[in-house]
MOPAC internal coordinates of N, CA, C and O (Angstrom, degrees):
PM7 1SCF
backbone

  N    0.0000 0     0.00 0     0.00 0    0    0    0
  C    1.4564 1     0.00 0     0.00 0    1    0    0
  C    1.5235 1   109.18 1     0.00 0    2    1    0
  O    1.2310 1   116.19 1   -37.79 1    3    2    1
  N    1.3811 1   124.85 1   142.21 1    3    2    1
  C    1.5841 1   130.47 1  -161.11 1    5    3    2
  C    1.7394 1    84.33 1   -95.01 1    6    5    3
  O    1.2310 1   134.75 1   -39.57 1    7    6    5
  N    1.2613 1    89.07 1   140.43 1    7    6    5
  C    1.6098 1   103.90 1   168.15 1    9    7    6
  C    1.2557 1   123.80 1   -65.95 1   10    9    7
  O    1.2310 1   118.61 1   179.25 1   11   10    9
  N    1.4249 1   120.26 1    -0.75 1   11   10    9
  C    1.7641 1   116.98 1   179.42 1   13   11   10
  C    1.6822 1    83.52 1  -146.32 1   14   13   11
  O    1.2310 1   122.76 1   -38.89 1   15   14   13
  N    1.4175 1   112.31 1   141.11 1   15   14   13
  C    1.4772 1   135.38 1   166.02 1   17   15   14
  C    1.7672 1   102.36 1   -47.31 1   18   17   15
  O    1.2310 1   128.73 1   124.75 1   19   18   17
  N    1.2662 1   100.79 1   -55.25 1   19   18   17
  C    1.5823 1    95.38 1  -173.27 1   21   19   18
  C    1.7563 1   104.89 1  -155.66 1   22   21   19
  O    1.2310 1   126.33 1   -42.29 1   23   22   21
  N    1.4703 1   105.44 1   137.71 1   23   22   21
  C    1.3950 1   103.79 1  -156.70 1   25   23   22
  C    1.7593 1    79.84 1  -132.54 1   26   25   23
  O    1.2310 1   129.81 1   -40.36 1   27   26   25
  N    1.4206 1    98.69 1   139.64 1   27   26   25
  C    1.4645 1   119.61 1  -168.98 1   29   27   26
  C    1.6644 1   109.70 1  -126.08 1   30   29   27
  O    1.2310 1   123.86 1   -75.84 1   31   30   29
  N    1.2312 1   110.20 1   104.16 1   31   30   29
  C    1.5297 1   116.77 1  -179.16 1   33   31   30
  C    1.9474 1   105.79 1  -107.53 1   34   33   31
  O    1.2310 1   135.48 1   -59.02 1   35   34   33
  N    1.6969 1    87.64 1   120.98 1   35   34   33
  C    1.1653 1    97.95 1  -177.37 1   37   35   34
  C    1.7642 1   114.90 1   -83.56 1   38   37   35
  O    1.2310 1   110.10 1   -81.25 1   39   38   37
  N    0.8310 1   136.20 1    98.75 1   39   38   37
  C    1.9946 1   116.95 1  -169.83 1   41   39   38
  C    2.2021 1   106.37 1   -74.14 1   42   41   39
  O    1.2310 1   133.05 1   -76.05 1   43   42   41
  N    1.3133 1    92.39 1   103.95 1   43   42   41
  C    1.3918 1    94.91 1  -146.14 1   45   43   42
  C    2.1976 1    76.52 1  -117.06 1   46   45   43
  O    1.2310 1   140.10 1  -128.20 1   47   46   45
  N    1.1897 1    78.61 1    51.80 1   47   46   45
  C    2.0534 1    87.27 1  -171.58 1   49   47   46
  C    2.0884 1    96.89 1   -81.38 1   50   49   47
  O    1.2310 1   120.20 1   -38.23 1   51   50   49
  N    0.9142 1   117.23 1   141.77 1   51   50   49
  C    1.4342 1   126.05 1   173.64 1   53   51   50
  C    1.7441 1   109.20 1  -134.94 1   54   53   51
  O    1.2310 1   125.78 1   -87.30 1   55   54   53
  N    1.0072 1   106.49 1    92.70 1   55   54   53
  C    1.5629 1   133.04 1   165.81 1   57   55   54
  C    1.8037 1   118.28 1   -47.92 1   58   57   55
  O    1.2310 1   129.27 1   -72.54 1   59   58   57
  N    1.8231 1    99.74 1   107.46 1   59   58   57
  C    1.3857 1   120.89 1  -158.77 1   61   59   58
  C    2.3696 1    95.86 1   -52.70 1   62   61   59
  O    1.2310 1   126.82 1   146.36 1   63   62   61
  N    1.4239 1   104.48 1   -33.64 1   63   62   61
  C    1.2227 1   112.71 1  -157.52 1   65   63   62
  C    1.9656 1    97.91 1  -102.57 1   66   65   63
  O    1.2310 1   122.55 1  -150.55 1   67   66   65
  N    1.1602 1   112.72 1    29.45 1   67   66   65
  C    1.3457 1   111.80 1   162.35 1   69   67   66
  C    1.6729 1   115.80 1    90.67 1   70   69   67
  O    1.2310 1   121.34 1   137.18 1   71   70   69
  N    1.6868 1   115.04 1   -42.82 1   71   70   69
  C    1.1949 1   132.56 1  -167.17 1   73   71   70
  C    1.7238 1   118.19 1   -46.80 1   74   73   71
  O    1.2310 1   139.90 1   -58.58 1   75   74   73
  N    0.9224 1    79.00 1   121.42 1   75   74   73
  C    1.9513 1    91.37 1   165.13 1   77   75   74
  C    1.3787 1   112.26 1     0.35 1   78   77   75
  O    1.2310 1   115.53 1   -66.34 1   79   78   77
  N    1.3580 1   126.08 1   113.66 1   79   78   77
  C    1.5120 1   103.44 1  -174.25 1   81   79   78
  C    1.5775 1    90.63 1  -167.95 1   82   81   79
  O    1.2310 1   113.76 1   -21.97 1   83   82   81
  N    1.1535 1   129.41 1   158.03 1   83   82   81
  C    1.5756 1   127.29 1  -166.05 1   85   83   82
  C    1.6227 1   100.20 1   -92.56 1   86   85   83
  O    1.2310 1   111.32 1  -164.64 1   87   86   85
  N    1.1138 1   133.95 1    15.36 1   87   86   85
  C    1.3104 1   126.36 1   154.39 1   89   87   86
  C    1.2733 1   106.35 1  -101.25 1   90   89   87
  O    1.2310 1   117.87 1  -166.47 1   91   90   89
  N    1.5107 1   121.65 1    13.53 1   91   90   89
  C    1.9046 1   117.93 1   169.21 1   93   91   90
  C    1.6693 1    88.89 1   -93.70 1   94   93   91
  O    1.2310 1   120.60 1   149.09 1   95   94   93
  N    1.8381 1   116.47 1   -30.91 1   95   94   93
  C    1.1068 1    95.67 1  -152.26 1   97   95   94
  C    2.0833 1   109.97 1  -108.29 1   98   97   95
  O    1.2310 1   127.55 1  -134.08 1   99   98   97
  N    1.6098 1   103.07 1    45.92 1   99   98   97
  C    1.6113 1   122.75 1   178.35 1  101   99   98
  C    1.3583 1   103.80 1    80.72 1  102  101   99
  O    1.2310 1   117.12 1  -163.84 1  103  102  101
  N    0.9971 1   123.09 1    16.16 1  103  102  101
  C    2.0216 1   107.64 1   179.04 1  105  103  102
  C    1.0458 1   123.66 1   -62.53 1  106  105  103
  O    1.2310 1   112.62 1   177.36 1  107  106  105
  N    1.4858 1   131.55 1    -2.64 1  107  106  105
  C    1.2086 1   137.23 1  -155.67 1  109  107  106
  C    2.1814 1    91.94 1  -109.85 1  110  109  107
  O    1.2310 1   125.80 1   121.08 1  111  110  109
  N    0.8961 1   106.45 1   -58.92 1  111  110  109
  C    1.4707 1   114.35 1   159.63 1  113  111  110
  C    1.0263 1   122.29 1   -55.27 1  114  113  111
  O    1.2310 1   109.38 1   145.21 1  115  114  113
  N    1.5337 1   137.51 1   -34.79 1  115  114  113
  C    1.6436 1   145.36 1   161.88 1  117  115  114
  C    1.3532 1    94.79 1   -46.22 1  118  117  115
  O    1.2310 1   126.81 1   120.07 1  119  118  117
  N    1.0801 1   104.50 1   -59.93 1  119  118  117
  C    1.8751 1   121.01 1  -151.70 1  121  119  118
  C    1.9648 1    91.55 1   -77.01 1  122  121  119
  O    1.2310 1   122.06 1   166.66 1  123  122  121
  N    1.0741 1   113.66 1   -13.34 1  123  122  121
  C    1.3587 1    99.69 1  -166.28 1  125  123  122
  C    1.7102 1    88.28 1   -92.50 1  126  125  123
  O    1.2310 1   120.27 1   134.40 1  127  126  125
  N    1.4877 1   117.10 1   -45.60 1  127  126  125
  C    1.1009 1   124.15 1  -167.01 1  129  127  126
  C    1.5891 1   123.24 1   -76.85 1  130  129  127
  O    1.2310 1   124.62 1   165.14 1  131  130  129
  N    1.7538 1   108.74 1   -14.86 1  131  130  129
  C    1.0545 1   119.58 1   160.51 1  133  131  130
  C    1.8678 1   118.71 1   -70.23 1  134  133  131
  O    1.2310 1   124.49 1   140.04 1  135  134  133
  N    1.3012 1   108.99 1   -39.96 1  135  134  133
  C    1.3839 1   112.73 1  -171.55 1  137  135  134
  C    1.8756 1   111.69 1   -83.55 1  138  137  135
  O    1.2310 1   133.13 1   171.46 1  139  138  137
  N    1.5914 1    92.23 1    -8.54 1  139  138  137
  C    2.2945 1    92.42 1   175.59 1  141  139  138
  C    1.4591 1    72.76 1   -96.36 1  142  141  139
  O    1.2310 1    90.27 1   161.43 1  143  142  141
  N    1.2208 1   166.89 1   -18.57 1  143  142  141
  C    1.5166 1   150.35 1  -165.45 1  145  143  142
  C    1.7642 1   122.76 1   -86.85 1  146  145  143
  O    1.2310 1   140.17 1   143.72 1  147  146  145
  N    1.1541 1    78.47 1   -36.28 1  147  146  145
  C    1.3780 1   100.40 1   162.20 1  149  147  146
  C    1.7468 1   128.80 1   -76.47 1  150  149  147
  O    1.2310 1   125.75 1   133.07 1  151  150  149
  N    1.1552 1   106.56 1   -46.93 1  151  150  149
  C    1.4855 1   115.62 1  -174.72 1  153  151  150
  C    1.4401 1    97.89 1   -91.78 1  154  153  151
  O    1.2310 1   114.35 1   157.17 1  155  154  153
  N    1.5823 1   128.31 1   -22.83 1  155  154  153
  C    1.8123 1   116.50 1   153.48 1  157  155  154
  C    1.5590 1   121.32 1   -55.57 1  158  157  155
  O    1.2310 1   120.50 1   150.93 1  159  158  157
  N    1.2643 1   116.65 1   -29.07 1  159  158  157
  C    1.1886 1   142.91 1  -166.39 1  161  159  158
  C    2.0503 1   105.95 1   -73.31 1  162  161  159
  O    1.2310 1   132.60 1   150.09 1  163  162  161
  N    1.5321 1    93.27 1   -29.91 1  163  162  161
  C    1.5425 1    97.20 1  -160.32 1  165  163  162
  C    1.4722 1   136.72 1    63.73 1  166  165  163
  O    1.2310 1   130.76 1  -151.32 1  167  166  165
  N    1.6415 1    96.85 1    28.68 1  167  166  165
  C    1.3905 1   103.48 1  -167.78 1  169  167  166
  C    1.9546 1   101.42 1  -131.51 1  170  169  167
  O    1.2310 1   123.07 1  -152.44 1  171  170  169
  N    1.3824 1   111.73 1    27.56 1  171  170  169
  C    1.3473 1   104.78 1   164.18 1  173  171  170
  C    1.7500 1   103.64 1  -126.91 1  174  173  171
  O    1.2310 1   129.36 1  -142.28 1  175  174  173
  N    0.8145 1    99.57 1    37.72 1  175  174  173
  C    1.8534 1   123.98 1   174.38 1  177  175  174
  C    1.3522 1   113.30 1   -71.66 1  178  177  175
  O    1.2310 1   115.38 1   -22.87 1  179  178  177
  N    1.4724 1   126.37 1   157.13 1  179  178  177
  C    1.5276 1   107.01 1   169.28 1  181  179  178
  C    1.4486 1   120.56 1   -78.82 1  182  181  179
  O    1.2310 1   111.84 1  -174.13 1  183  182  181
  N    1.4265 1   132.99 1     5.87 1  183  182  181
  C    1.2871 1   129.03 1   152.25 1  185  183  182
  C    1.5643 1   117.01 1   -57.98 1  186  185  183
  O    1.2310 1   114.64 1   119.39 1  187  186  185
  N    1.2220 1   127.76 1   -60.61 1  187  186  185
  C    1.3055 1   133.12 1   162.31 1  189  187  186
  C    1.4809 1   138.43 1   -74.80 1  190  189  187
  O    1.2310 1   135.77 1   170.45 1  191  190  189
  N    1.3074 1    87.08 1    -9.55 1  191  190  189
  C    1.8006 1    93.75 1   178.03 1  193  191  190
  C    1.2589 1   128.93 1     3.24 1  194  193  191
  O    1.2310 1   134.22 1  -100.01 1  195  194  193
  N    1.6077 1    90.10 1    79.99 1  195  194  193
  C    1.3076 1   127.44 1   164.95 1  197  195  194
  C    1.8233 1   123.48 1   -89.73 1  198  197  195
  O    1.2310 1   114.21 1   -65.94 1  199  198  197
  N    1.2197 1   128.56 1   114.06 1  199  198  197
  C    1.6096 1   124.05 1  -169.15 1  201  199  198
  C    1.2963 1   107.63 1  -140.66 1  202  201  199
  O    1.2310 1   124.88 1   -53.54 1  203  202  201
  N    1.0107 1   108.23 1   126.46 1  203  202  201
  C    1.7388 1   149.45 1  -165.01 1  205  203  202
  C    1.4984 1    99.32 1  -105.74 1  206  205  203
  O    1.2310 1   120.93 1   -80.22 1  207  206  205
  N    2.0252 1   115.82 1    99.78 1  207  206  205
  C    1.3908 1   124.65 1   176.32 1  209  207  206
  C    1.4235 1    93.20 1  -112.29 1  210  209  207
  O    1.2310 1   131.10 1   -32.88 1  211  210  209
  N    1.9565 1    96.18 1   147.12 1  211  210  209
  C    1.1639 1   109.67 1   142.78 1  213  211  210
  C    1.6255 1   127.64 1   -73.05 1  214  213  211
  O    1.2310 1   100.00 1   -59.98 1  215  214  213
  N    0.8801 1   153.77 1   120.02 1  215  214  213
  C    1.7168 1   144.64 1   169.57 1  217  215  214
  C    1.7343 1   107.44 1  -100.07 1  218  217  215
  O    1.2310 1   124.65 1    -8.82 1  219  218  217
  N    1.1607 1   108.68 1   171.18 1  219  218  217
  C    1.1220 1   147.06 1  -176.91 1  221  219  218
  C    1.2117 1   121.72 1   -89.11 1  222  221  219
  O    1.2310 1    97.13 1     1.60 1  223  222  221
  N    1.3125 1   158.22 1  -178.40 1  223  222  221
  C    1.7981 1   142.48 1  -174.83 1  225  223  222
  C    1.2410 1    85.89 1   -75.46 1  226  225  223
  O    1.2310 1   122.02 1   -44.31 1  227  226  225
  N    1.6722 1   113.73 1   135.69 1  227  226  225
  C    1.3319 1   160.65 1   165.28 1  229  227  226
  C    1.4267 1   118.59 1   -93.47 1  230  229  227
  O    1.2310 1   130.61 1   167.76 1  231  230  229
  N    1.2853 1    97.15 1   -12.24 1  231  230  229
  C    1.8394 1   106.16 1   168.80 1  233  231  230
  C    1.3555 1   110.60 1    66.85 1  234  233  231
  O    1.2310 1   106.17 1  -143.94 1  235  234  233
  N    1.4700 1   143.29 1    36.06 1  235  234  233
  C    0.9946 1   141.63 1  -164.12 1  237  235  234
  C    1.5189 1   104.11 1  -156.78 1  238  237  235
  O    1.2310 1   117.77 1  -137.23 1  239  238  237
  N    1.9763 1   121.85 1    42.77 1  239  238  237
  C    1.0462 1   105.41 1  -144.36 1  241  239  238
  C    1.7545 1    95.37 1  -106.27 1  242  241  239
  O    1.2310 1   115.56 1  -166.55 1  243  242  241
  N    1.4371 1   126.04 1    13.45 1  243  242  241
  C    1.2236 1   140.95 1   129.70 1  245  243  242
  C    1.2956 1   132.35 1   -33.37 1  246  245  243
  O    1.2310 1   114.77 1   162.93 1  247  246  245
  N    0.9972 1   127.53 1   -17.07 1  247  246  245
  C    1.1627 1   157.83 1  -128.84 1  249  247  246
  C    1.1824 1   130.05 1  -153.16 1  250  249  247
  O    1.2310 1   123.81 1   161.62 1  251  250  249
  N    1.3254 1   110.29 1   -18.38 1  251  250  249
  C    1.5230 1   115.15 1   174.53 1  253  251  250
  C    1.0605 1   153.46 1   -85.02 1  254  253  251
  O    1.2310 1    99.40 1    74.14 1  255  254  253
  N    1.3521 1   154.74 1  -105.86 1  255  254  253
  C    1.9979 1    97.31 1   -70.04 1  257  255  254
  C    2.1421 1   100.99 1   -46.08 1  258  257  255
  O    1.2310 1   120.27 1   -39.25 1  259  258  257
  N    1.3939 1   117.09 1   140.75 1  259  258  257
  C    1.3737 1   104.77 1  -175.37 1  261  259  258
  C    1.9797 1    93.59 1  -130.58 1  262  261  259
  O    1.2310 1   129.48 1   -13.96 1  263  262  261
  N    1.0180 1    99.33 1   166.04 1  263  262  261
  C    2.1075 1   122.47 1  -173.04 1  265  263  262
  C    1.4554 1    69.79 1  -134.51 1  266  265  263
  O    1.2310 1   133.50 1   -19.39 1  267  266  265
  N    1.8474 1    91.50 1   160.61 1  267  266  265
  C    1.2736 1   124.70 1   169.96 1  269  267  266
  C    1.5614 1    96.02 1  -151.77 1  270  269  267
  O    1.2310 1   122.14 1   -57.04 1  271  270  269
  N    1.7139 1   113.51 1   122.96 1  271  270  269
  C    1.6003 1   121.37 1   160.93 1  273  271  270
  C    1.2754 1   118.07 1  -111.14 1  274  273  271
  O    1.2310 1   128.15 1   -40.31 1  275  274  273
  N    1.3798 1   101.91 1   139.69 1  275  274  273
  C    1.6011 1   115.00 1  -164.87 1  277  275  274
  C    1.5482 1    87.66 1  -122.66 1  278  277  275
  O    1.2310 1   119.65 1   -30.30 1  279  278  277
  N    1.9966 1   118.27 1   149.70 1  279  278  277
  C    1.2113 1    82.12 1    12.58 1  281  279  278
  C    1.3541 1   116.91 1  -110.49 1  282  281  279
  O    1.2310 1   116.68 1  -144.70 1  283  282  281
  N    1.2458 1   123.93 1    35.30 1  283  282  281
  C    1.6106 1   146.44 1  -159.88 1  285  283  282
  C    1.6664 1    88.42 1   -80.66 1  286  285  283
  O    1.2310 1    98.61 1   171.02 1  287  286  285
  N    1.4932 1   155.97 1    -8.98 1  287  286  285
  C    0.8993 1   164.01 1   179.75 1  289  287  286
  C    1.9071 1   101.17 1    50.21 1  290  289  287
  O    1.2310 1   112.24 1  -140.68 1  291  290  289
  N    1.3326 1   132.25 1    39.32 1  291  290  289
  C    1.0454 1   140.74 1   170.34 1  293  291  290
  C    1.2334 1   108.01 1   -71.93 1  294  293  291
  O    1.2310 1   119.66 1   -45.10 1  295  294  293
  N    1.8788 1   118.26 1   134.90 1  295  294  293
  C    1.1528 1   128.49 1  -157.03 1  297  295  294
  C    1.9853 1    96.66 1  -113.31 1  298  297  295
  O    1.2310 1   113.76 1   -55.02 1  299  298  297
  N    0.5007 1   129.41 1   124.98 1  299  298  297
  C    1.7291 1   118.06 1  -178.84 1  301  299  298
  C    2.0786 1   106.03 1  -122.17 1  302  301  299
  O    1.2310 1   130.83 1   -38.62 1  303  302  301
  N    1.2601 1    96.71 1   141.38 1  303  302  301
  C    2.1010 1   100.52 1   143.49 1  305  303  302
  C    1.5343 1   107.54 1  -115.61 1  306  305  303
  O    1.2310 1   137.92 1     8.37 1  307  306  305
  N    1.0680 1    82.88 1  -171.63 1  307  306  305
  C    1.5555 1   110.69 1  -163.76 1  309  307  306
  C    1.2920 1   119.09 1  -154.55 1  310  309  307
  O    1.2310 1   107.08 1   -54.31 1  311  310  309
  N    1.5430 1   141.66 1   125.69 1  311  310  309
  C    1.4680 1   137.78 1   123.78 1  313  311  310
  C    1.0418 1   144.92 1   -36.99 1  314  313  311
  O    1.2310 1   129.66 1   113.02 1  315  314  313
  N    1.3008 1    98.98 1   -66.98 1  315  314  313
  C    1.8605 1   120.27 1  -165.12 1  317  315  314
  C    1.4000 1    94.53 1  -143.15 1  318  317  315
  O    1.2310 1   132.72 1   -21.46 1  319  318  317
  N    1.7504 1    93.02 1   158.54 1  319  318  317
  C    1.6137 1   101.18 1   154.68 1  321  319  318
  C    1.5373 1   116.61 1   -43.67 1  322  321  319
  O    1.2310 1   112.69 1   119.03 1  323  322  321
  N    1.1227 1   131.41 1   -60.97 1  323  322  321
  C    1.5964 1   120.98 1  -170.37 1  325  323  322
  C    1.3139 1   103.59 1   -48.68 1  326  325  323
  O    1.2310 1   102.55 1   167.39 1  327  326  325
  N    1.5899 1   149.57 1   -12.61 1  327  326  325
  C    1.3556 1   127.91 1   179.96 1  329  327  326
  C    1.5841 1    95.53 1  -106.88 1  330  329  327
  O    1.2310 1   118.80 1   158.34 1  331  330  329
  N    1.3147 1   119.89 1   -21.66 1  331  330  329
  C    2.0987 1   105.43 1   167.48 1  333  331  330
  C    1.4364 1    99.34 1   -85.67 1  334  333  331
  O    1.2310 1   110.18 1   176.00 1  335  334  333
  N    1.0314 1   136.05 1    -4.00 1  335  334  333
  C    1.5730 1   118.76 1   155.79 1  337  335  334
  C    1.5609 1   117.70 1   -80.40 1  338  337  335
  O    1.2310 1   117.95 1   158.96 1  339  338  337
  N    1.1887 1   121.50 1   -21.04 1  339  338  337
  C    1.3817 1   133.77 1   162.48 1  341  339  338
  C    1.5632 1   102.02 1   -64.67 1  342  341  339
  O    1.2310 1   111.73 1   129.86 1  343  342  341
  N    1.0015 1   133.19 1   -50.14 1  343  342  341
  C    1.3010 1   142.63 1  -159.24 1  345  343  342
  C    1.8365 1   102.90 1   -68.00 1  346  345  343
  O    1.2310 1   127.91 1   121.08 1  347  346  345
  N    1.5243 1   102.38 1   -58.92 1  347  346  345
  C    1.4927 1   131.36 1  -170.05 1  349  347  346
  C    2.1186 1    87.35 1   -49.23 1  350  349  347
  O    1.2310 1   124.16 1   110.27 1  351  350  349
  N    1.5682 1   109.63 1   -69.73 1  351  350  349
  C    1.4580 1   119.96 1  -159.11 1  353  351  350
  C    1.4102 1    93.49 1   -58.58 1  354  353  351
  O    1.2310 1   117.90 1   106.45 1  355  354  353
  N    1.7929 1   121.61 1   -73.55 1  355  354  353
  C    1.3652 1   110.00 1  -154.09 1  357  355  354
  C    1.4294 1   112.73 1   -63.13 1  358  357  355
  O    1.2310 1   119.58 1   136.72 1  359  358  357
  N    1.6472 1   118.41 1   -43.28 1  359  358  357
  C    1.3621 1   120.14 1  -158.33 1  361  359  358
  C    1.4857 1   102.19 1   -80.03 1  362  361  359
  O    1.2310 1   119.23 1   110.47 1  363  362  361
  N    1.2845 1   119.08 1   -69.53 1  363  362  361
  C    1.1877 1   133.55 1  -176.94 1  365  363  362
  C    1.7489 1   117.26 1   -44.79 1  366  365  363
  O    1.2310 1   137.25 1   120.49 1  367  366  365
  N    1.2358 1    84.19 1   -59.51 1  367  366  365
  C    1.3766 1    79.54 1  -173.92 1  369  367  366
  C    1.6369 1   123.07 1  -105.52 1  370  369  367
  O    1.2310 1   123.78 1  -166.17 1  371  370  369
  N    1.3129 1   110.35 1    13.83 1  371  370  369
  C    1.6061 1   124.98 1  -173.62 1  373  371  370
  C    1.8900 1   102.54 1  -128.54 1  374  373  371
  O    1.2310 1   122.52 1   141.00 1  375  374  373
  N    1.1219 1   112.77 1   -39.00 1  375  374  373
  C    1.4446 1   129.78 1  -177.27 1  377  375  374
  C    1.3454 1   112.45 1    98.99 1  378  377  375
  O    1.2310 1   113.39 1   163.03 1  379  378  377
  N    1.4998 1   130.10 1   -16.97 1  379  378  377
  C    1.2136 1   142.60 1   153.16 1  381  379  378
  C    1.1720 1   134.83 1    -8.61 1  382  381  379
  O    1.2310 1    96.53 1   -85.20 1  383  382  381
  N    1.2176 1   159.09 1    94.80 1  383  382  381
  C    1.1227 1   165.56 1    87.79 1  385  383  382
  C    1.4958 1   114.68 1    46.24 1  386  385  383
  O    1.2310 1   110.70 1   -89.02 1  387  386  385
  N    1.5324 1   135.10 1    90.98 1  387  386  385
  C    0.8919 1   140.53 1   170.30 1  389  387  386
  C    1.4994 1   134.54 1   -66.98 1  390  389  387
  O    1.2310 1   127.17 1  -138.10 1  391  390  389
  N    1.0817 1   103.81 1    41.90 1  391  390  389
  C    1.6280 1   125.44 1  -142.91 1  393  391  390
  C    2.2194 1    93.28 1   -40.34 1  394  393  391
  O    1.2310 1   125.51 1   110.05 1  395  394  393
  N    1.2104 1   107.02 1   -69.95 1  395  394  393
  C    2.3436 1   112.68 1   168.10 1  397  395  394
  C    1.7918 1    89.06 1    -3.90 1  398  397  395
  O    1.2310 1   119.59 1   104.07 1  399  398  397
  N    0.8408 1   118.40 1   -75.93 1  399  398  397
  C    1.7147 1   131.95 1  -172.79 1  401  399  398
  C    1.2198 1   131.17 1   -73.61 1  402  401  399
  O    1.2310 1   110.74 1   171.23 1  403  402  401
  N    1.5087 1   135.03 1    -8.77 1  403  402  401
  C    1.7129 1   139.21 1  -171.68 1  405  403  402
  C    1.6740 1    89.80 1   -84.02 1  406  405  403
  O    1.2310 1   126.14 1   -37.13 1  407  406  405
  N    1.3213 1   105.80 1   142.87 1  407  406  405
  C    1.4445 1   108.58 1   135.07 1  409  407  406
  C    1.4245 1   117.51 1  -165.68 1  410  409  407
  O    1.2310 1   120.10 1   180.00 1  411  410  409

């Protein structure tokens, strides 16, 4: 059994040589704004143990800005807050599958 219900890695990587990388495209603010959303929520508590990571390149930077939740190994993007609040309700807090957003 994984020590946290659901563990959320943000790839919040920023590339020394400029290149495309999901810290050009706000992950660091997603990820900031995902983890006060959560803990407003009362659901990254140790009852629910819910945890909100920064990571490092995730290799998927085609792809981005991208989260990864474990331990369902679900790969997600994102725009805006209105699609990590989608993320927060169905996945997080429903277990749901955000299928608009996986890839």
């Amino acid at each position: 059994m994984s020590y946290f219900d659901k563990h959320v890695f943000f790839c919040t990587n920023q590339r020394a040589d400029g290149s495309d990388c999901c810290g050009n495209h706000g992950a660091q603010k997603a990820r900031d704004y995902v983890k006060s959303k959560v803990k407003e929520l009362g659901i990254s508590d140790r009852a629910n143990k819910i945890r909100i990571n920064s990571a490092g390149c995730l290799d998927r930077c085609d792809e981005g800005p991208v989260l990864v939740i474990y331990p369902e190994g679900t790969w997600y993007t994102f725009i805006d807050e209105s699609d990590l609040d989608e993320i927060i309700v169905e996945h997080l807090q429903h277990g749901r599958i955000v299928e608009r957003l996986k890839i």
